[in-house]
RODODREN-374966 format. One line per 10 residues: number of its first residue (from 1); for each residue x negated, y negated, z of C-alpha. Coordinates in pm, whole numbers, plus 32768, in hexadecimal, padded with zeros to 4 digits. Example, Ala and Ser with C-alpha at 12.3 -4.5 7.8 and 13.67 -1.06 7.14 Angstrom:
1 = 7B32/81C2/830C | 7AA9/806A/82CA
// end
This chain:
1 = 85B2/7F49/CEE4 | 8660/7FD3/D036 | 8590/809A/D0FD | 8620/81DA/D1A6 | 8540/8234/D31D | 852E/83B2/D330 | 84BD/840A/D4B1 | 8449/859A/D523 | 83C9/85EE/D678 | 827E/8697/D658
11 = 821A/87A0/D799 | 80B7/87BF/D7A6 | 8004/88C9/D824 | 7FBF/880C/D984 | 8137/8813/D975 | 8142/8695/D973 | 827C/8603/D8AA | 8207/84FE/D7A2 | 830A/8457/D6BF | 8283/83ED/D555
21 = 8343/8335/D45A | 82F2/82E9/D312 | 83C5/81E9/D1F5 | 8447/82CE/D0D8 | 84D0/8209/CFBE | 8653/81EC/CF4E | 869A/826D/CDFB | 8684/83DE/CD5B | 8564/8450/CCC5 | 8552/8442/CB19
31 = 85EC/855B/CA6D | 845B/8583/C9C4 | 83D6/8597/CB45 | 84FB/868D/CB74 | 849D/874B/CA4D | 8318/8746/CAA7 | 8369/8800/CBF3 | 843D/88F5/CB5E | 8323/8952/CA62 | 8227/89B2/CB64
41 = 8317/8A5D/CC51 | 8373/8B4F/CB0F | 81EC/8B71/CABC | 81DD/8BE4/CC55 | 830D/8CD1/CC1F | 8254/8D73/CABF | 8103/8D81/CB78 | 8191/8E31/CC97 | 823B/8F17/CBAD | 8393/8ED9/CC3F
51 = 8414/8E73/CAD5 | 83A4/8F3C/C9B0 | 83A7/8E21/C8C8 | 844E/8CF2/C821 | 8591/8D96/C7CD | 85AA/8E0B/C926 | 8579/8CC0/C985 | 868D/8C61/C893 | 8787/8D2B/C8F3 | 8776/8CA8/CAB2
61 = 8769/8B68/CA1A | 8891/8B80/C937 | 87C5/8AD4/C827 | 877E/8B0A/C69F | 8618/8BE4/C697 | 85A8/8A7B/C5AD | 8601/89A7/C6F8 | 8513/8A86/C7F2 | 8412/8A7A/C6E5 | 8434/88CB/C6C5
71 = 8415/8901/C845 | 82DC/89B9/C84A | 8237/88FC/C734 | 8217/8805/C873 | 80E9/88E1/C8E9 | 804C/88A0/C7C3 | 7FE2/8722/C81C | 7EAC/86D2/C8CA | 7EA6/86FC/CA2D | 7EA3/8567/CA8B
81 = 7FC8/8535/C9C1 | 809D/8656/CA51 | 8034/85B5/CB81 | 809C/845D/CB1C | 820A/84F4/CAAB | 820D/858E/CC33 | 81E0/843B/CCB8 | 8297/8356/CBBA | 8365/8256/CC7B | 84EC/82C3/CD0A
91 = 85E1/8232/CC31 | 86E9/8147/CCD3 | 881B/8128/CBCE | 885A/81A4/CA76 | 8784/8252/C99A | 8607/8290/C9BB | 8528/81F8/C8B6 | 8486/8366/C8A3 | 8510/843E/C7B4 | 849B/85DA/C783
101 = 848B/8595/C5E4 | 8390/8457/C614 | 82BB/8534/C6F9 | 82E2/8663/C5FF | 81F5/85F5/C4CC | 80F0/85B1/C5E9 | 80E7/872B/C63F | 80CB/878E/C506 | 7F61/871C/C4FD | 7E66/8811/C542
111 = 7D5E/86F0/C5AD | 7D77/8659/C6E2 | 7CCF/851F/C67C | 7DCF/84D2/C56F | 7EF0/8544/C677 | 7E94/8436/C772 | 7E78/832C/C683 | 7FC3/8375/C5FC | 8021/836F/C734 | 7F8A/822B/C7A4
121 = 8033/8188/C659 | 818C/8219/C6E5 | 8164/818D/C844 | 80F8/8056/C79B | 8250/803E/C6DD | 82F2/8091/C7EB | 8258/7F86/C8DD | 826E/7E93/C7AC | 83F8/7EC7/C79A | 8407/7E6F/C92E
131 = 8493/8000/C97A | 8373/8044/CA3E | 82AF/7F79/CB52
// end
């Protein structure tokens, strides 16, 4: 996998100039990662009370009322897997292994015992198949 150096010049209070640089991986994040993040920035615009609700939502997204709602239902997973969709690895060509309607019947479960071992038999397949590391 290419690696891509990203470089910022940090001013410290002591106004000293230090230079950091970190690796960031090549590729684009998975849709599902994409998805994730999109789910908890509309939960922090409905907190906030900056959109009323999901068909609010629906309507600055141009998208069906049913797609904000398969969106949502992301919140609705344990915390450590939500997590683990932030973080899944960056996709370098094609299609991600991760698909929304695998990830759906998981947050459908009310118990988050039974979520995360449906979700460990998922990432199982998935490693299994050699689509993820």
């Amino acid at each position: 996998m290419k690696k891509v150096t990203i470089e910022c010049l940090l001013e410290p209070r002591a106004h000293r100039a230090e230079v950091c640089s970190f690796v960031a991986p090549e590729g684009r994040l998975p849709r599902l990662t994409r998805l994730m993040a999109l789910a908890l920035h509309c939960e922090g615009l409905l907190r906030r009370g900056q959109v009323a609700d999901y068909s609010s939502l629906a309507r600055l997204g141009h998208v069906s009322r049913a797609r904000i709602t398969q969106i949502m239902n992301l919140l609705l997973l344990a915390p450590d897997i939500q997590e683990e969709i932030l973080f899944l690895p960056p996709t370098n060509r094609g299609r991600a292994p991760i698909h929304l309607a695998k990830v759906q019947p998981i947050a459908r479960r009310w118990n988050w015992t039974e979520q995360r071992r449906m979700w460990a038999a998922l990432r199982r397949s998935w490693k299994d198949s050699g689509q993820l590391p």
